[in-house]
MIZAGU-630092 format. One record per residue: z, x, y of N, C-alpha, C in turn. Coordinates in steps of 0.2 Angstrom, whole numbers, plus 5000, padded with zeros to 4 digits. Atoms other than C-alpha are relative to their C-alpha. Example, Ala and Ser with C-alpha at 12.3 -4.5 7.8 and 13.67 -1.06 7.14 Angstrom:
BEGIN
500050044994503950624978500050045006/499949964994503650684995500349965005/
This chain:
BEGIN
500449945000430951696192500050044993/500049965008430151796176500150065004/500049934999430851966180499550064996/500649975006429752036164499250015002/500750014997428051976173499950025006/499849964994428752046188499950064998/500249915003428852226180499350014998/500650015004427252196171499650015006/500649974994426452176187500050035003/499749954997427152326195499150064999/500649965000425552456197500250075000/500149945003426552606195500949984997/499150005001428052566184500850064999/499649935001428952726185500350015007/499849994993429152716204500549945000/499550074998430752616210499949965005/500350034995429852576226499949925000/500150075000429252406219500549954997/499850065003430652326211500849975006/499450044996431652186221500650035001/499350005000433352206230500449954996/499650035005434652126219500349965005/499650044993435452046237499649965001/500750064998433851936239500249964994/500150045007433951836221500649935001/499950055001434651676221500950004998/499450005005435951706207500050054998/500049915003435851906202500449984993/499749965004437151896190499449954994/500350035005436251756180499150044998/500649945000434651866183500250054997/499449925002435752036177499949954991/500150035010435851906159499550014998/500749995002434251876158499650074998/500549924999433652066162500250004993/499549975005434952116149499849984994/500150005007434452016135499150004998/500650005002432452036137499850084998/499849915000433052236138500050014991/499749975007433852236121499549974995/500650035007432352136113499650045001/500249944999431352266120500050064993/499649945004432452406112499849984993/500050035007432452306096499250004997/500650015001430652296097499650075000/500349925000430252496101499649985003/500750024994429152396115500250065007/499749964995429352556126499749985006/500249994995428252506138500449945004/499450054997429452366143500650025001/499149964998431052466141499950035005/500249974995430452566153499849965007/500150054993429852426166500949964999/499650025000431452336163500850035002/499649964999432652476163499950045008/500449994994431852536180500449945008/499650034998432652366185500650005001/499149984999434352386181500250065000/500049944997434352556187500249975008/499650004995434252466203500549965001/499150024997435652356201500550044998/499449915001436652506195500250015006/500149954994436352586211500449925004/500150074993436652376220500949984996/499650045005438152336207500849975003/499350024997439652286220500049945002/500350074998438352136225500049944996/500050045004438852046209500549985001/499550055002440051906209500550024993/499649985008440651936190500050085000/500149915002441052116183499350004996/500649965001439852216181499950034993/499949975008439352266163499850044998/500249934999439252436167499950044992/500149995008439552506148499149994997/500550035001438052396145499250015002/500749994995436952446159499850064999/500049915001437252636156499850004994/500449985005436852616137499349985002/500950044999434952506141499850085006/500149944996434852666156499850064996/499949935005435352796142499149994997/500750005007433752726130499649995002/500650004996432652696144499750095004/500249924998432752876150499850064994/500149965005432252936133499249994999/500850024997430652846135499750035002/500149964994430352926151500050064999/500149925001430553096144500750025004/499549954999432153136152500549994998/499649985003433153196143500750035002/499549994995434453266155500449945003/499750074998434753096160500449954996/499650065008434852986143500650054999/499449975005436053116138500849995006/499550014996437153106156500349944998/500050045002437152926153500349964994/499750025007437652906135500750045001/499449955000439153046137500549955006/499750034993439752956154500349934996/499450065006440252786141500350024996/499649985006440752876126500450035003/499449984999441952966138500549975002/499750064999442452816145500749974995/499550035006443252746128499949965001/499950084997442752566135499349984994/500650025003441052566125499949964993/499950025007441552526108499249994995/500550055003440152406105499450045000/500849945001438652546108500250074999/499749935004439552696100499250024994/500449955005438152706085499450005005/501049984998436452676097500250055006/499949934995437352796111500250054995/499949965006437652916095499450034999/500649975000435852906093499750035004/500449974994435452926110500150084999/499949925000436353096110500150034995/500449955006435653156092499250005002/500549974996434053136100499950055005/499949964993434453226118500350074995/500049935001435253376104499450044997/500849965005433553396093499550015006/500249984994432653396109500250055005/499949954997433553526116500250054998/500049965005433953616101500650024999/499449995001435653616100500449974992/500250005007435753596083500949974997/499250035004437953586080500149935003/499850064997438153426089499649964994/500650045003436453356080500649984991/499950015005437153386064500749964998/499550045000438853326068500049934998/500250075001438153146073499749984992/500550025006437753116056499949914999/500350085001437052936050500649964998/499450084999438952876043499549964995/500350045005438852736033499549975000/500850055000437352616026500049965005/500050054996436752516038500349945000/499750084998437552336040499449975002/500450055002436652186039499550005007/500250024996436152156057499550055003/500649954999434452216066500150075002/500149964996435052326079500450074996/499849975002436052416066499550054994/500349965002434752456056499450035001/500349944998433552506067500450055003/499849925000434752636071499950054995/500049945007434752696054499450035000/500750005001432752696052499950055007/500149934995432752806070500350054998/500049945003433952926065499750054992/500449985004433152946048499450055002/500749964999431452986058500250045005/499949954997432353096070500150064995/499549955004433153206056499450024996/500649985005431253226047499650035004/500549964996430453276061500650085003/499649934999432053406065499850054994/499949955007432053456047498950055001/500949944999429853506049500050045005/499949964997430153596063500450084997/499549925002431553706054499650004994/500449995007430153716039500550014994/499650035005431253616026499749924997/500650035001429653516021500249934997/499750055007430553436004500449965004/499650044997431853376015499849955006/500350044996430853306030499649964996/500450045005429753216016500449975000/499650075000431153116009500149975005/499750024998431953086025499649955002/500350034996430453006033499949944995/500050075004430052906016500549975000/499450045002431752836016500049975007/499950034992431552806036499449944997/500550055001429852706031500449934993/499850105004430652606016500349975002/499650064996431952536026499849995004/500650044996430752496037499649935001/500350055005429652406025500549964997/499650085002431152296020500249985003/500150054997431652246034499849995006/500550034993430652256050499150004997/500750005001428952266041499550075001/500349944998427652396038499550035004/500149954996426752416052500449975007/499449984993428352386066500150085001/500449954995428252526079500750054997/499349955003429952596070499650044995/500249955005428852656057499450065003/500249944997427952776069500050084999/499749944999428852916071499950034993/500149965008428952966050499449994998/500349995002427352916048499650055002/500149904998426753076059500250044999/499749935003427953166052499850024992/500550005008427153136034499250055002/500849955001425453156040499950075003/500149934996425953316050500350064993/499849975003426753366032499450004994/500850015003425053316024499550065002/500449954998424053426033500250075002/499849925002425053586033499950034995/500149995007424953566016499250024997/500749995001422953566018499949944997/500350055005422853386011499749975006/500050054992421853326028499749944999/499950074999421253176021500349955001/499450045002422753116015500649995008/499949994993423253166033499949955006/500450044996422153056042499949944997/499850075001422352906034500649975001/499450024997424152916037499949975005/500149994993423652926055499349935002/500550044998422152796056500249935000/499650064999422452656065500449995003/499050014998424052696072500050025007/500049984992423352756090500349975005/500150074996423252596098500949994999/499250015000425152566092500450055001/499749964996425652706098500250005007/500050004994425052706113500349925004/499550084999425952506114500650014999/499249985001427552566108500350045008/499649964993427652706122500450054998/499949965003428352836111499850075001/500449935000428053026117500150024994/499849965007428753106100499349994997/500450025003427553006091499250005002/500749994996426053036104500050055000/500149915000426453226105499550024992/500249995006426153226085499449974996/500650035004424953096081499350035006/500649984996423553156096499850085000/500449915003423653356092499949984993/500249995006423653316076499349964997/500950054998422053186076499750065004/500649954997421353326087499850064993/499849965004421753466075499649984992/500450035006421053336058499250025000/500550014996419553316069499550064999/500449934999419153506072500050014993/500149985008419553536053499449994996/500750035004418053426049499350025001/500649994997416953506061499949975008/500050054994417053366074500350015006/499449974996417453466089499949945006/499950064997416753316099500749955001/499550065003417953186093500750055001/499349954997419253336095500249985006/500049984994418953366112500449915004/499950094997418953146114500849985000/499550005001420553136107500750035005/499549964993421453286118500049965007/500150034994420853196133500449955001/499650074997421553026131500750034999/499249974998423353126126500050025005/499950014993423053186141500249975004/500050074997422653036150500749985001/499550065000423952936143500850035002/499449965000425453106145499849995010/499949984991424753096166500149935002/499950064999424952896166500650004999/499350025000426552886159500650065001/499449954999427353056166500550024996/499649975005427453126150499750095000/500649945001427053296155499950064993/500149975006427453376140499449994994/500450025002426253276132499450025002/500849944996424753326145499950074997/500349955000425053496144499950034992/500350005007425053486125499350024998/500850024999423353416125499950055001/500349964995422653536137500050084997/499849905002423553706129499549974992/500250025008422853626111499050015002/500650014999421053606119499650065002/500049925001421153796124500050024996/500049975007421353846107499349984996/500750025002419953736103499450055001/500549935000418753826113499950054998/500149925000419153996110499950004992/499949995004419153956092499049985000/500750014999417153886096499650075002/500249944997416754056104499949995008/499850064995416853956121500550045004/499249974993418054086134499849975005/500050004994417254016147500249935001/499550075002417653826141500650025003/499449985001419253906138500550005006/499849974993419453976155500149945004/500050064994419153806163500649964999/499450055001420453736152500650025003/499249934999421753866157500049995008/500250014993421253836175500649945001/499750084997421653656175500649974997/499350005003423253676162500350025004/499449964996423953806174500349955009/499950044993423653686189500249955000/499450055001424353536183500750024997/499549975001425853626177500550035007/499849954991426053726197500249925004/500050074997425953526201500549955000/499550055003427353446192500750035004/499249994998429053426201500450074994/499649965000430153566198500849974993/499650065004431453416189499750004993/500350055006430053346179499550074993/500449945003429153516173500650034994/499649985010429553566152500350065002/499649944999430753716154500350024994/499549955005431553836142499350014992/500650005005430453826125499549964998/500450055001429853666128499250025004/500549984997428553766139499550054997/500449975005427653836125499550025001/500850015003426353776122499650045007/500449964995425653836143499950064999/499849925002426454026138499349994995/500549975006425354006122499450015002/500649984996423653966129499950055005/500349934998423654076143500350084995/500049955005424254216130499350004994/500650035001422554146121499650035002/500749984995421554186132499950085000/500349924999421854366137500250024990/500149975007421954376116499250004999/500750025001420154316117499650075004/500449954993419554446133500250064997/499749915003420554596123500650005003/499450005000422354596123500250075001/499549974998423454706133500650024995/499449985003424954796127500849935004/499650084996425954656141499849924992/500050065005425154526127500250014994/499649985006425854606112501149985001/499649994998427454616122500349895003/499950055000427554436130500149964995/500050045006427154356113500750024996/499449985003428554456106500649975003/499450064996429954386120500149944998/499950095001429254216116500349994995/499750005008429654246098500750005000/498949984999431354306102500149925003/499450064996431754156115500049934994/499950045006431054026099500550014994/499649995005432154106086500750005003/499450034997433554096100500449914999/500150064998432953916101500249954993/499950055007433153856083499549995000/500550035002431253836080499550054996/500449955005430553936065499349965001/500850024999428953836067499550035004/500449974995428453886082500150114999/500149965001428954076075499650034997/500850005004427754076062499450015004/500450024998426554026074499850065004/500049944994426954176088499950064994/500249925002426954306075499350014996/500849995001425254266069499650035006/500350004994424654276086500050075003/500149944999425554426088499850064996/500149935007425054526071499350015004/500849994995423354496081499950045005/500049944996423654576095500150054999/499749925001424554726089499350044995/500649985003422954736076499650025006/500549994998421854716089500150095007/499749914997422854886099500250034997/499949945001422654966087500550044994/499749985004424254976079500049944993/500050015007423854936061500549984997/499450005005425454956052500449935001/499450044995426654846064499549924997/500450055000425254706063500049974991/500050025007425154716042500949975001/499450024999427054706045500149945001/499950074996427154566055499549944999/500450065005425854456047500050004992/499750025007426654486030500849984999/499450035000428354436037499749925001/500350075000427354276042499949974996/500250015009426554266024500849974997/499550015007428254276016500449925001/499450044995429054126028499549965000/500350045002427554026026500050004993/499950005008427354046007500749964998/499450045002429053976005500349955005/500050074996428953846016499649934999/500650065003427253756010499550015008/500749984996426353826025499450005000/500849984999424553836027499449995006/500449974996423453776039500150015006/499649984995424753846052499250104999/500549945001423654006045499449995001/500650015001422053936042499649975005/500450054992421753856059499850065004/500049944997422054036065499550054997/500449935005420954126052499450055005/500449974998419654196065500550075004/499549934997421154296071500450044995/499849965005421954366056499750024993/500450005005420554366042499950074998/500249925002420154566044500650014999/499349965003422054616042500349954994/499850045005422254476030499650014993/500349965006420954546017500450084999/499649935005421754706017500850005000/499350005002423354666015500049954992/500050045007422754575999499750024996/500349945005421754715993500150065001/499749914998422954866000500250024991/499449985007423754945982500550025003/499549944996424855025995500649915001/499750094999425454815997500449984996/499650065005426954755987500149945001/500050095001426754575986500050004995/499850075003427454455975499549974996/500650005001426254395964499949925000/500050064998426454215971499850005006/500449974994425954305988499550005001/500549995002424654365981499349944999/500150065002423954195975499849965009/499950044992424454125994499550045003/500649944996423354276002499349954998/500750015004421954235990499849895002/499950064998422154035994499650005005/500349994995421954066010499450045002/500649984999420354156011499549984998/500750025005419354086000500149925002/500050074999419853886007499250015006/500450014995418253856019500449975006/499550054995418853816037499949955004/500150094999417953656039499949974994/499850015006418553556028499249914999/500650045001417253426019500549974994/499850055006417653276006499350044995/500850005005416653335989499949954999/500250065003415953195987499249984998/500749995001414253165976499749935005/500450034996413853015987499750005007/500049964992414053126004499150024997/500649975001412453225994499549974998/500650045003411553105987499849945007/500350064994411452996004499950035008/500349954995410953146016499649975005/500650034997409553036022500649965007/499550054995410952926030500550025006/499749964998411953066038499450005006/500349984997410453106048499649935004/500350074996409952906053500550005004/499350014995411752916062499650035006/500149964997411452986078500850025002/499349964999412853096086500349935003/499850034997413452966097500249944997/499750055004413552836084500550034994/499649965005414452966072500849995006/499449994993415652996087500449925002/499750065000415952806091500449984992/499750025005416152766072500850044997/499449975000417652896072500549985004/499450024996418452836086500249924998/499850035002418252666078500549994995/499650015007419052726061500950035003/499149984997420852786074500349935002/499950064998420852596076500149995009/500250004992420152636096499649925001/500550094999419552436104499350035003/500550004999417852426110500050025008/499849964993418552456128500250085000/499949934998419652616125499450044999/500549985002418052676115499550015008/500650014995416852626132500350065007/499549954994418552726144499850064996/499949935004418252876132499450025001/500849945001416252896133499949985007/500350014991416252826152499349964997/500650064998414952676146500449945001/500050055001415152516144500249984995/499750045008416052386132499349984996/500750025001414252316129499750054996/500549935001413352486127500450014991/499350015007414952496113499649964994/500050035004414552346104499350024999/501050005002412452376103500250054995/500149975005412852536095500549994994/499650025004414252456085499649964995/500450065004412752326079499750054997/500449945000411652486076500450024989/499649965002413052556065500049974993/500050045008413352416053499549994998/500750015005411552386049499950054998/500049935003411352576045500450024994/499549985005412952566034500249954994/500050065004412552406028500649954998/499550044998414152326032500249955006/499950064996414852166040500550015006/499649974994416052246052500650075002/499949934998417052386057500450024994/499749975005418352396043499350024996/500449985004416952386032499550084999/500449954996415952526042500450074998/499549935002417252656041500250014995/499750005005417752626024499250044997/500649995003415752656019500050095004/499949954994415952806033500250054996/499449965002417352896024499850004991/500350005006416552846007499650095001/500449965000415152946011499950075003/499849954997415953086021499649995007/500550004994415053046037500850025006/499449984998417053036045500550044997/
């Protein structure tokens, strides 16, 4: 019996419903080896969507484990559970999991990838002394699994470090996670994931968004094969986010949707309602409340829908607080929305995430502008200014400019303003950057004619081909056909004068069209 092609066939692999008793099999334990060792090539492989159907398995003989002849290799089973339940987003679980061996003192052998499991379960949860405890210890050793632990912790600790706006240091960590990568699994194994959205999220803060988006192009499709939320959360708001920068609210909008999509198939809700709260933003940023309103609707009611268990809690429920705070910022903000926004602020600065502080005290300086109180509002969008300025901030502010532009000109032309005259400069930056971003490029102006032979629908296909989307996902995104796909695929390269898709999107991106 192939246990693997068993999983595979399963139609919803997250339910336990479908996987065999252990009492029926022939020979369990000989089966129990087999699982075990397609599990750990799984793991090795960062093939999440197989970690997850396989571990799913022995979960039920965990639960069956008296029924085996030979001992049980419990240790074993509980690590492959610990790194299958990280997959799955729970976090409460991989972490019970991992602690329940290393209490043991039986585990020896999985001590550094149960280490990892529980440096991931503390950045996740924001517990920060533990995190920094587990540290990486010496250079990796020769062997795979030893140094795909290294090259995870590495992209754990890059993505901690950008959150705690320590840019320089999230920068190396992720190159050093990428080179030892690129020697020894290869540079595009799914291990190199993780640091390469943390670059391109450290790209486009910076304002470099195309250097941003070529990070990221391409890498959808192996995202989405890996199984990685981290890496889905970051690289799909972020591809939305490049998207809207360009102008492109279309291909925005396309983008949030499949996160969506892919966060309500794989019961990653945090990832749903990312998307969803990120697409609220969109609107309201288009002039769009009533969009807005619709998104807010159906973010609030898939949120009222998710288990009690499975629903983000604490500060990981953000991003829903933000949007609806959003909205009634959009309608004319209450002294309650000055006030909630200020709470959230408190419980993220409780929480260890100056990222997301920046973020709320924009929102809030707007508020408190928009009732009125002047000063408070200068205040508190020059405490932002000073904490971005020395972080390498930017389009954390510039994504927002329709909300802080009027108190942001006079706090740059107050005389009453003591800034820094590197403040000052940062002020002036930002005002004067345009907030769709365009390639100068003189062959964009000199090939205008070509810009306007595109139609929208092939401008928008050619995009989603340049995220390395297949002909199919592209046909699931516009609700046509693979067929309908490839005609205007053929459309595309004779207008662009090119033999096939690379070619197409390189001439694309030449001429600024993507």
């Amino acid at each position: 019996m192939n246990l693997l092609s068993v999983a595979r066939g399963a139609t919803t692999p997250v339910d336990q419903g479908w996987v065999q008793d252990w009492h029926d099999l022939d020979d369990p334990d000989e089966a129990l080896r087999t699982l075990l060792v397609s599990a750990w090539r799984a793991v090795g492989g960062l093939q999440g969507t197989d970690v997850v159907f396989l571990t799913a398995m022995l979960r039920k003989a965990f639960l069956q484990k008296d029924r085996f002849l030979q001992d049980f290799p419990r240790d074993e089973v509980e690590t492959l559970l610990a790194i299958g339940s990280l997959w799955e987003d729970d976090i409460d679980e991989a972490m019970f999991r991992a602690q329940s061996v290393m209490a043991r003192g039986t585990g020896a052998r999985y001590r550094s990838t149960l280490a990892t499991v529980m440096k991931f379960c503390s950045w996740r949860t924001r517990d920060f002394m533990p995190f920094y405890e587990l540290s990486r210890g010496k250079a990796p050793r020769g062997n795979a699994m030893s140094l795909l632990m290294a090259i995870i912790n590495l992209s754990i600790e890059a993505a901690a470090e950008a959150e705690q706006l320590r840019f320089k240091l999230a920068e190396r960590l992720a190159k050093d996670a990428l080179s030892l990568c690129n020697g020894s699994l290869g540079a595009e194994a799914y291990a190199s994931l993780l640091p390469t959205c943390v670059l391109a999220q450290l790209q486009y803060e910076a304002g470099a968004v195309d250097e941003a988006d070529t990070l990221l192009r391409g890498r959808l499709n192996a995202i989405e094969e890996s199984g990685a939320i981290e890496s889905a959360l970051i690289a799909y708001i972020l591809s939305a986010k490049i998207a809207a920068a360009r102008g492109n609210q279309n291909i925005a909008l396309l983008l949030l949707h499949r996160g969506e999509q892919i966060g309500v198939q794989r019961r990653w809700h945090r990832l749903a309602l990312a998307c969803k709260a990120e697409e609220v933003a969109l609107h309201i940023h288009d002039d769009r409340i009533d969009r807005a309103e619709l998104a807010l609707a159906q973010l609030n009611n898939f949120n009222y829908g998710v288990d009690a268990k499975s629903r983000p809690k604490n500060i990981d429920a953000w991003p829903v607080q933000v949007a609806n705070l959003r909205v009634q910022l959009a309608n004319g903000p209450g002294i309650s929305t000055a006030r909630s926004l200020d709470n959230l602020r408190s419980a993220a600065l409780h929480r260890n995430h100056p990222a997301l502080v920046v973020k709320l005290t924009i929102l809030l300086s707007s508020a408190l502008y928009a009732l009125g109180h002047v000063t408070r509002a200068h205040e508190e969008l020059l405490a932002a200014l000073y904490q971005g300025a020395n972080a390498g901030l930017f389009r954390s502010f510039l994504d927002d400019m329709p909300l802080i532009e009027t108190p942001l000109k006079q706090l740059w032309r107050s005389p009453e303003t003591k800034t820094p005259g590197h403040l000052g400069l940062y002020i002036g930056r930002l005002l004067t950057t345009p907030l769709v971003h365009t390639s100068a490029s003189k062959k964009f102006r000199t090939n205008h004619r070509l810009v306007e032979s595109l139609s929208s629908r092939e401008t928008i296909i050619l995009r989603l081909m340049s995220l390395g989307l297949s002909n199919k996902s592209i046909a699931r995104e516009l609700q046509i056909t693979p067929e309908t796909v490839k005609s205007h695929a053929k459309h595309i390269f004779i207008k662009l004068a090119s033999k096939n898709r690379a070619e197409a999107v390189s001439r694309a991106t030449e001429l600024g069209l993507i």
